[in-house]
N, C-alpha and C positions, 0 to 999 in steps of 0.2 A: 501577452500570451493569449491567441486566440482558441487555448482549448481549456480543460479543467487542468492536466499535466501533463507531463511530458518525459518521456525517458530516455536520456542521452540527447537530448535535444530533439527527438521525433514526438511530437503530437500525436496522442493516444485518443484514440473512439470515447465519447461523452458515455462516462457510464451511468449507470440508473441511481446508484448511491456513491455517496463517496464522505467518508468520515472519517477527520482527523483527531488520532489520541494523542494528547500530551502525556508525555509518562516521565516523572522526575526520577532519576535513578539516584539512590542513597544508599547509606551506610548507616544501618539506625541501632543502637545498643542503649540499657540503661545504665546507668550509674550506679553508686552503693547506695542514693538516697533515694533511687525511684525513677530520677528524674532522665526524660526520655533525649538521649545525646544525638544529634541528627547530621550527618556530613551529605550535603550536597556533592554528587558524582559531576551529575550531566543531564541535562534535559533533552528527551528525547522524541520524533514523534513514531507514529504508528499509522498509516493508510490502509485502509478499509475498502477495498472496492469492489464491487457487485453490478454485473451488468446482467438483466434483463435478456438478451437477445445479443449472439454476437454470430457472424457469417465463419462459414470454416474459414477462409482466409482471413481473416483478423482476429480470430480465436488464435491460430497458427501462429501469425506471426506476432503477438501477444505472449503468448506461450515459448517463444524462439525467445524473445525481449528478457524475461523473464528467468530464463536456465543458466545462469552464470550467478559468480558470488556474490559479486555487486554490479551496481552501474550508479545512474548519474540521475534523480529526478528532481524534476521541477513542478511544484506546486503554488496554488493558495493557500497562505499557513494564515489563521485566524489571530494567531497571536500575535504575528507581527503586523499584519492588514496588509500583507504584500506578497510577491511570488519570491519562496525562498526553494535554495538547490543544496540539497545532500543527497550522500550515498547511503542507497538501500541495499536490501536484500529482498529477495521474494520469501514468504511465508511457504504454508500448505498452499496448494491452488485443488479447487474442485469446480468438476465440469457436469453439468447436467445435459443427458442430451432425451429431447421429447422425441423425438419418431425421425429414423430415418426410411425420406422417399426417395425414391428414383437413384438409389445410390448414392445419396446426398442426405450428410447430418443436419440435424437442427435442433442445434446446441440452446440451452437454455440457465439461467441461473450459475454463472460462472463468476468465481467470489476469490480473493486473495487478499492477502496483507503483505505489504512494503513497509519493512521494519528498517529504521535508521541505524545505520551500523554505531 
């Protein structure tokens, strides 16, 4: 894979951060004597990503990528030390945008999470 990920098999623009959560999903209750009873669900991850700088057209079609239930991504998962493929979801997405010139935005600080279904 010569990008960081990928969505549906299209190579996504290098963004500025990119941080993977592991989130173990459970089932936790205590017992009568205290003791904490724990049922492993699924383990899940959670993609963080934050670009710096992105042009209207790859904000756009970023944002197009993005407005559906799921789709298909492919990353660097640290835990397994290899490029692993599940389906996500998009999060909130927020867009900053610093000054538009000339009839043209310039978009800035645009940040999401891709949650594993």
């Amino acid at each position: 894979m010569a990008t960081l990920y990928s969505i549906n098999g299209v190579a996504q623009p290098t963004p500025s951060s990119f941080d993977v959560g592991i989130m173990m999903i459970s089932k936790a209750e205590r017992n009568a004597a205290g003791y904490m009873i724990i049922e492993k669900i699924a383990t899940k991850r959670k993609l963080t990503i934050n670009y710096a700088y992105l042009t209207p057209t790859q904000l756009s079609l970023l944002l197009q990528k993005l407005d559906v239930t799921s789709f298909s991504v492919t990353y660097l998962d640290p835990q397994t030390g290899g490029n692993r493929t599940a389906s996500f979801y998009a999060g909130d997405r927020t867009v900053g945008m610093v000054s538009y010139i000339g009839g043209t935005p310039i978009y800035k600080d645009c940040k999401f999470d891709l949650i594993e279904r």
